[in-house]
MARMI-949059 format. One record per residue: residue in three letters; x, y, z of N, C-alpha, C in turn. Coordinates in steps of 0.02 Angstrom, whole numbers, padded with zeros to 5 digits, always signed. Example, Ala and Ser with C-alpha at 12.3 -4.5 7.8 and 13.67 -1.06 7.14 Angstrom:
2
ALA+00660-00284+00390+00615-00225+00390+00660-00165+00390SER+00642-00112+00354+00684-00053+00357+00645+00002+00394
***
This chain:
253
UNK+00041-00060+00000+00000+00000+00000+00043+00063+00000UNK+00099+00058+00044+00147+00112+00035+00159+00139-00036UNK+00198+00094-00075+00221+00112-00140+00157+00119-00182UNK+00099+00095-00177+00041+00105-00216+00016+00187-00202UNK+00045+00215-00141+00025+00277-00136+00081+00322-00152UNK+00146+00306-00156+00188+00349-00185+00201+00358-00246UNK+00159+00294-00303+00169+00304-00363+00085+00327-00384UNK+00068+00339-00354-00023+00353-00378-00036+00417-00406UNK+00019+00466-00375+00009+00543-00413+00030+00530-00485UNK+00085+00509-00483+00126+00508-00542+00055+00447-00605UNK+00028+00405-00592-00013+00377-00621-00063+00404-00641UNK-00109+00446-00584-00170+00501-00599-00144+00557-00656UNK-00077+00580-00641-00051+00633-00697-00055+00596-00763UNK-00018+00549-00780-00026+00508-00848-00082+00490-00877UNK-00123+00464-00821-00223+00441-00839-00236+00521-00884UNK-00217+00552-00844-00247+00640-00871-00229+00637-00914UNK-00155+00639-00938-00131+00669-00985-00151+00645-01056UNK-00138+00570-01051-00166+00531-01095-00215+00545-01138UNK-00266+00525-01087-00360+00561-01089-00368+00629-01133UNK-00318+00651-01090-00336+00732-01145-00300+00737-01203UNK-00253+00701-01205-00249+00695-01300-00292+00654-01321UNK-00312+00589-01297-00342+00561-01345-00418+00609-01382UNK-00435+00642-01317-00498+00687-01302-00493+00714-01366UNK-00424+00764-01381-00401+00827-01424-00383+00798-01496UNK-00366+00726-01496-00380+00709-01555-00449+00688-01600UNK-00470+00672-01531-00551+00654-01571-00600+00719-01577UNK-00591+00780-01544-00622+00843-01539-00579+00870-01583UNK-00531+00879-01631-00516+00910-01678-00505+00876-01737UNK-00498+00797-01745-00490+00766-01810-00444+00773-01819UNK-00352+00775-01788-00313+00789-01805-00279+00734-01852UNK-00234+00757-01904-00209+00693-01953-00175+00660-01923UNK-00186+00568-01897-00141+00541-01879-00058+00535-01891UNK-00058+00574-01967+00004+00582-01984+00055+00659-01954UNK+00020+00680-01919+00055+00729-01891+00023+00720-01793UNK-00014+00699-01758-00031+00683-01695-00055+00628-01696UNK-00042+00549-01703-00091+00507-01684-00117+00512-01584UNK-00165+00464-01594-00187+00479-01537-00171+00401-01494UNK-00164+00415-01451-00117+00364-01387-00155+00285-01413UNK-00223+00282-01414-00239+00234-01454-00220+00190-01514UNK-00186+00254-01558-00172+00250-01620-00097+00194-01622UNK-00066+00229-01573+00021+00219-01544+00009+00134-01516UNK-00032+00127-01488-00042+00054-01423-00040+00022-01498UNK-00108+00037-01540-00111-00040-01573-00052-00047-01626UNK+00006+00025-01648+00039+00038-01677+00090-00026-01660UNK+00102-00019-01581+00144-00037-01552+00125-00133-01551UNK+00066-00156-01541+00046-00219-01522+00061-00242-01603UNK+00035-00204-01672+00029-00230-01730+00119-00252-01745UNK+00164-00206-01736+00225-00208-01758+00284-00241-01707UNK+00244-00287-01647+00272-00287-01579+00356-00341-01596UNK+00341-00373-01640+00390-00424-01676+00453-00383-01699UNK+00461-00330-01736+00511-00294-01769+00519-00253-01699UNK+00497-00221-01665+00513-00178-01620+00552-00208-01547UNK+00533-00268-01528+00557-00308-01510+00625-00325-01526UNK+00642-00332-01584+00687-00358-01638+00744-00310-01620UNK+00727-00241-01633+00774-00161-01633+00764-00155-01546UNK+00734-00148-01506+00760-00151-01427+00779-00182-01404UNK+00791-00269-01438+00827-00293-01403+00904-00271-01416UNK+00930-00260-01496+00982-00238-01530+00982-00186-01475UNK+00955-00121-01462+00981-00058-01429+01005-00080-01345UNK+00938-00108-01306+00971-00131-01257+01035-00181-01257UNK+01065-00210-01282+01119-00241-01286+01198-00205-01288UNK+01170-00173-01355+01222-00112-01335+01224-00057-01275UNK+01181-00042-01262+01165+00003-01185+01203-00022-01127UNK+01157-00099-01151+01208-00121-01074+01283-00138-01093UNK+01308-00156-01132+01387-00142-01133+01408-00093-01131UNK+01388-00062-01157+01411+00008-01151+01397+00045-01082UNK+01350+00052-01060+01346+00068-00972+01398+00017-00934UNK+01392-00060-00955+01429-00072-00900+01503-00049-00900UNK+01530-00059-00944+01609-00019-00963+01609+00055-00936UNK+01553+00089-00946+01568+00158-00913+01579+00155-00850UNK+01525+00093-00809+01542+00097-00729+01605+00086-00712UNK+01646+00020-00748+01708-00002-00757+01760+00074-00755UNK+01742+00107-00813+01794+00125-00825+01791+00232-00777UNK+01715+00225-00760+01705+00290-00701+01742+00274-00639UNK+01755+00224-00621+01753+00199-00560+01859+00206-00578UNK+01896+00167-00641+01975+00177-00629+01978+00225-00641UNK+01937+00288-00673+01970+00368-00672+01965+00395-00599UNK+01880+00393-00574+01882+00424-00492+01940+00382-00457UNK+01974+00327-00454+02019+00293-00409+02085+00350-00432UNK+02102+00348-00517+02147+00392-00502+02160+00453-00482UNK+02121+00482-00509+02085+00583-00478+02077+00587-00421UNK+02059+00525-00358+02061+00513-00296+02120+00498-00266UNK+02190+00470-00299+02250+00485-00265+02305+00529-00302UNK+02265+00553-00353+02333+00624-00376+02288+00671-00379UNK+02319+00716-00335+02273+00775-00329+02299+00819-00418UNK+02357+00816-00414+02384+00845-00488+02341+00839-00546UNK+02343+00769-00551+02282+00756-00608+02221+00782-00590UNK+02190+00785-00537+02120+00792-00492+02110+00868-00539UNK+02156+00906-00529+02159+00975-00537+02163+01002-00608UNK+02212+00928-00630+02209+00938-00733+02154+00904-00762UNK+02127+00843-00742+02092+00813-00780+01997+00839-00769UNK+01999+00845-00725+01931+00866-00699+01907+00934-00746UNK+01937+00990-00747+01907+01026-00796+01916+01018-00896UNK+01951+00948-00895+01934+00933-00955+01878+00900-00984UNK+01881+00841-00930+01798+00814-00922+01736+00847-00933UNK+01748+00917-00890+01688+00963-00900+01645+00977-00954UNK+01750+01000-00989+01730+01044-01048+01696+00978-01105UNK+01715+00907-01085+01703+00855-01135+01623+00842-01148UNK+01593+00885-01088+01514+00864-01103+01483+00931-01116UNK+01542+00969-01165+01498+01019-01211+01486+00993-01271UNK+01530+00961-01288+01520+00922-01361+01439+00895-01361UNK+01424+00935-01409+01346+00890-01435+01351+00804-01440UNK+01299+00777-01421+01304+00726-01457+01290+00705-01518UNK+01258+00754-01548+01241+00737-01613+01303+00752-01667UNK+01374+00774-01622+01424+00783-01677+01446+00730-01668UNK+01456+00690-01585+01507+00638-01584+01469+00586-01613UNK+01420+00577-01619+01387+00501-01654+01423+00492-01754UNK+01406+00559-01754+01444+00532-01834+01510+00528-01842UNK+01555+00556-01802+01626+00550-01789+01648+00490-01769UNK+01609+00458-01726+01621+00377-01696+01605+00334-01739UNK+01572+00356-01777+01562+00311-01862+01600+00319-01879UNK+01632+00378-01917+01679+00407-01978+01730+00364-01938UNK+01782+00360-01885+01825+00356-01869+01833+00258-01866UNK+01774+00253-01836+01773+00161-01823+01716+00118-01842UNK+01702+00167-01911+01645+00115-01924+01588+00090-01914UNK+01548+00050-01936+01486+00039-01918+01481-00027-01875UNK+01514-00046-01849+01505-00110-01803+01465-00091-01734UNK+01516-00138-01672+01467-00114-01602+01517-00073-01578UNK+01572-00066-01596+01622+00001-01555+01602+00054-01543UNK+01578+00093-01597+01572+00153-01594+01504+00173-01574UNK+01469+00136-01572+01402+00136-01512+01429+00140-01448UNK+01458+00075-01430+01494+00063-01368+01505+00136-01343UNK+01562+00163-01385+01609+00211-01333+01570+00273-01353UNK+01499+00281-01407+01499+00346-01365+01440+00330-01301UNK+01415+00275-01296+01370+00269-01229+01422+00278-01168UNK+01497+00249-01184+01540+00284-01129+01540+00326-01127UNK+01572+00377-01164+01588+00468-01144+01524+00495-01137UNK+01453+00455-01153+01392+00499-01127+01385+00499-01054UNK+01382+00435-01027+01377+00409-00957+01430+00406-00914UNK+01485+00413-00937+01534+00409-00869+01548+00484-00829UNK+01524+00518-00856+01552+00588-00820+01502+00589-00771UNK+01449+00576-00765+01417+00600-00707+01444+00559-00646UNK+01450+00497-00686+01481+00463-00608+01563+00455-00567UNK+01598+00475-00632+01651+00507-00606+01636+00577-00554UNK+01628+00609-00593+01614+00688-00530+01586+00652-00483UNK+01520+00609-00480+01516+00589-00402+01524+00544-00355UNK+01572+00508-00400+01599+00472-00375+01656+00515-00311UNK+01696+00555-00359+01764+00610-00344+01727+00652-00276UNK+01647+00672-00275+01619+00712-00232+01611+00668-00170UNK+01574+00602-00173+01576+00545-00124+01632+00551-00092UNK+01713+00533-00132+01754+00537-00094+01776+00576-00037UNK+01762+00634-00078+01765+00716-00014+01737+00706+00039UNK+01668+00680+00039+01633+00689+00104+01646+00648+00150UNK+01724+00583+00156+01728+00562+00193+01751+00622+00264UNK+01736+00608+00334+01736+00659+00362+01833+00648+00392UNK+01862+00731+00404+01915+00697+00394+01940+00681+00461UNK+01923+00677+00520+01942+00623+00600+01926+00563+00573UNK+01888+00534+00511+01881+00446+00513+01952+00440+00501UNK+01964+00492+00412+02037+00455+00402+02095+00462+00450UNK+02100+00510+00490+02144+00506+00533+02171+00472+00591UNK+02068+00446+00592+02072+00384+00651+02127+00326+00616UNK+02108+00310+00536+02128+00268+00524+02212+00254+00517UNK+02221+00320+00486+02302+00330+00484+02327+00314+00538UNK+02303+00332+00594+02355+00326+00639+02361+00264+00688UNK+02299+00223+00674+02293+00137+00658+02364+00106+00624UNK+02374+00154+00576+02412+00107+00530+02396+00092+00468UNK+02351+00132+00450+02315+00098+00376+02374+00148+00329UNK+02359+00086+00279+02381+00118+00220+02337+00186+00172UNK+02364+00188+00102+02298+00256+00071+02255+00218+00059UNK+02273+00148+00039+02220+00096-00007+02192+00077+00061UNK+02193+00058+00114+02168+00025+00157+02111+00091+00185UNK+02129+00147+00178+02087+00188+00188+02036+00180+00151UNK+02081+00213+00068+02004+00194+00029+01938+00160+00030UNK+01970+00099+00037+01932+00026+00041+01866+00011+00102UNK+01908+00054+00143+01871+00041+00199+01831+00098+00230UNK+01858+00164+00212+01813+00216+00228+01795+00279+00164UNK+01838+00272+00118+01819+00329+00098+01773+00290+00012UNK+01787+00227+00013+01712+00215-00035+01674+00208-00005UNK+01652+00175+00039+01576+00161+00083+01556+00231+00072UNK+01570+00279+00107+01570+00348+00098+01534+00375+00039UNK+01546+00351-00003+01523+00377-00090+01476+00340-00098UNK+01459+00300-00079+01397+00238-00095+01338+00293-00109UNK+01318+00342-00076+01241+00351-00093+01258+00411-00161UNK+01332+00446-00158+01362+00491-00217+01358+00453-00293UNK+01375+00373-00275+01379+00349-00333+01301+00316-00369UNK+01265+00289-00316+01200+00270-00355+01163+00342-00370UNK+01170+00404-00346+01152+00462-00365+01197+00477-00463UNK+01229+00459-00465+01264+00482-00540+01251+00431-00581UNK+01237+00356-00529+01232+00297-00570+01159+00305-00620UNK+01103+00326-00582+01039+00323-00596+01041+00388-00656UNK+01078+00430-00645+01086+00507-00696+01113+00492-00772UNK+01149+00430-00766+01196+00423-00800+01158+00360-00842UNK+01125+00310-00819+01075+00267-00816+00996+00316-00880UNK+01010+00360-00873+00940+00396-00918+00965+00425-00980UNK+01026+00444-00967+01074+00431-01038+01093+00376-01096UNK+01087+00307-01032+01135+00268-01084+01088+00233-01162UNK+01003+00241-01144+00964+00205-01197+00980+00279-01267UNK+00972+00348-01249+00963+00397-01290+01031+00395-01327UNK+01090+00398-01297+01153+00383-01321+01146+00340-01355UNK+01128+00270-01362+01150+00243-01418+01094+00243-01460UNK+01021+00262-01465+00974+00298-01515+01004+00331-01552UNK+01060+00376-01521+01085+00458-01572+01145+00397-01613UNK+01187+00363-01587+01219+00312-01607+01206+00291-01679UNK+01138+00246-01676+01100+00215-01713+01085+00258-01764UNK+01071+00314-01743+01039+00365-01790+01096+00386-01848UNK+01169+00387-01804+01210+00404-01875+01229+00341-01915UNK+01217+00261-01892+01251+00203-01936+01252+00150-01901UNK+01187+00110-01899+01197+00029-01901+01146+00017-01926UNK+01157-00060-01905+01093-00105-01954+01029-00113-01933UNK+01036-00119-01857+00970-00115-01815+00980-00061-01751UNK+00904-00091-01720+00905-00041-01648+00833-00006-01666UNK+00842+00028-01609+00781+00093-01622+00782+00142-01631UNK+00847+00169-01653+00861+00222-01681+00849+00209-01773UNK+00882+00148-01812+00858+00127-01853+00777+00106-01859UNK+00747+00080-01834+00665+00104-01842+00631+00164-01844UNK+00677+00209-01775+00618+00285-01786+00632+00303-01852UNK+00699+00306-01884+00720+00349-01928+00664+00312-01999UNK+00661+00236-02005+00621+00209-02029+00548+00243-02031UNK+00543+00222-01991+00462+00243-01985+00461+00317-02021UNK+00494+00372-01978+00489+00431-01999+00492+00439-02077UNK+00540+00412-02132+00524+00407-02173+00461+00391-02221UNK+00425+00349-02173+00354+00330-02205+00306+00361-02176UNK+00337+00423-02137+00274+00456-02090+00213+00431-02044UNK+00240+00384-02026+00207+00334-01970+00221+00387-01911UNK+00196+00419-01877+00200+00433-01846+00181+00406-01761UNK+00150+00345-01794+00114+00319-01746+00167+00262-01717UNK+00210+00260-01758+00262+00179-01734+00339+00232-01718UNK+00336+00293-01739+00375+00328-01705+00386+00343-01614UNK+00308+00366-01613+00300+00363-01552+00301+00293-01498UNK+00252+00237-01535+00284+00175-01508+00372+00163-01493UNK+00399+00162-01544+00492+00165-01545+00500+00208-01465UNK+00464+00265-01479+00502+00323-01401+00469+00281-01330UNK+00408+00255-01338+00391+00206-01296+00428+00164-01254UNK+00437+00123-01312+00484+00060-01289+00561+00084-01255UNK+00584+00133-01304+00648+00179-01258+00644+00198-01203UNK+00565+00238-01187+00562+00255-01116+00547+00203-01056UNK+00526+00142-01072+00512+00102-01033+00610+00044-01051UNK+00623+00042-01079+00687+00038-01055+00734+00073-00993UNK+00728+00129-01012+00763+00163-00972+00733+00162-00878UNK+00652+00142-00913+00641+00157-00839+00660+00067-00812UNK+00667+00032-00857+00674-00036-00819+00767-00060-00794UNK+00805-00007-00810+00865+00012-00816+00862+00034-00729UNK+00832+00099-00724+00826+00133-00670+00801+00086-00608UNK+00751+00027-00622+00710-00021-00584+00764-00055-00561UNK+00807-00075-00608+00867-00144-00577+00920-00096-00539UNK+00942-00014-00550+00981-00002-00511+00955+00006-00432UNK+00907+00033-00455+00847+00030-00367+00867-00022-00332UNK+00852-00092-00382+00853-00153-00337+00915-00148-00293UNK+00961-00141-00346+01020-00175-00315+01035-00117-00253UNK+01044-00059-00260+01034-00019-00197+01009-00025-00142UNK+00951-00075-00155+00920-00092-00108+00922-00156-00046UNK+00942-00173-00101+00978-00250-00103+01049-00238-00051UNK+01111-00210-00066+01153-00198-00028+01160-00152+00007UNK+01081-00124+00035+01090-00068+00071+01094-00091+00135UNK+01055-00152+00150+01074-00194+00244+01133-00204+00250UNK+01168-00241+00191+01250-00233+00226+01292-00165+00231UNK+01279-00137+00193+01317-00054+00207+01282-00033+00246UNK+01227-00026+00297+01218+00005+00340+01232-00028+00412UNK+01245-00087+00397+01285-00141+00458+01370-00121+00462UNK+01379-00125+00406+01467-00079+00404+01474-00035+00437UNK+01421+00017+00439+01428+00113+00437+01414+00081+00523UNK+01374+00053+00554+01335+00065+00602+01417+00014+00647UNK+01445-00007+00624+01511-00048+00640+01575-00002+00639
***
């Protein structure tokens, strides 16, 4: 009953929203080819469920390699930016400046350069998603408070024995905070991907469809993307949730 009442606003808003397009399509006759109406989209979506199926499974596949490598590879930059302050100080405002780049330049550049295979999907779902969790990862670190590490130093710990033991626990709620940020990126990233060069996915269908002015299997395509992403967001919940009794048995230790 709890969670049935914390997701009920958010459900009543959608019932509405829904409702009143479908309302605004049938009170103005609008051309399905420029607004279908949410009706239009469902059976869009149930008629073509085989091919669409087909292209999300292709996109999620790449998503998740590609996210998981970003965690991989967010996690050995914050380790290094977390023991050289030098780099901390050089590399950090390059990163910044790295998520001015549009993505709509780097998707055709990651073609031009490597082709149409799964690489260049791959790595730009990396450089989309790893920056957020680097920075908070790097911010986690900070907030270890600094009498723990000193308790520990003067224990005897090493830097790594610090790390390990107080100053990641520490970042745990910094990192599923960038994880989940970074997590709403990784399906759109490789859409824009798709959009400059492969064979499948759902970036290859919208662009499809759009050509035949379906507008109605367009919107299905953004569908299925958004309920990816939110089932993306569902498994990081879990697992947060999941290892949140033992990290709070640590902290409370």
């Amino acid at each position: 009953m709890k969670y049935l009442g914390q997701i009920l606003p958010a459900l009543v808003v959608i019932c509405v929203f829904l409702g009143g397009w479908e309302g605004y399509v049938a009170l103005t006759d609008a051309s399905p080819l420029v607004l279908p109406a949410p009706s239009d989209v469902v059976n869009g979506l149930l008629v073509e469920r085989s091919a669409i199926a087909r292209h999300a499974a292709a996109t999620l596949g790449v998503a998740g390699v590609g996210f998981g490598l970003s965690v991989l590879f967010a996690f050995a930059v914050s380790i290094v930016l977390h023991f050289s302050g030098w780099l901390r100080r050089g590399l950090l405002p390059l990163l910044v400046a790295s998520q001015t780049v549009p993505i709509v330049a780097l998707a055709p550049l990651m073609v031009l350069w490597f082709g149409f295979g799964l690489l260049p999907k791959v790595l730009l779902v990396i450089l989309v998603t790893f920056f957020p969790m680097v920075v908070s990862l790097v911010a986690g670190y900070a907030s270890l408070p600094r009498p723990f590490r000193d308790q520990l130093v003067s224990m005897g710990a090493t830097p790594w024995t610090v790390y390990r033991r107080a100053t990641l626990p520490s970042a745990r709620g910094h990192f599923f905070s960038g994880l989940r940020i970074s997590a709403t990126y990784a399906i759109v990233a490789t859409i824009f991907a798709e959009y400059a060069g492969a064979r499948q996915g759902l970036g290859i269908y919208i662009l499809s469809a759009k050509n035949n002015f379906r507008a109605d299997l367009v919107l299905s395509a953004v569908l299925v993307s958004a309920c990816l992403t939110l089932a993306l967001l569902a498994i990081i919940h879990g697992i947060e949730r999941a290892t949140g009794r033992r990290y709070r048995r640590n902290a409370h230790a």
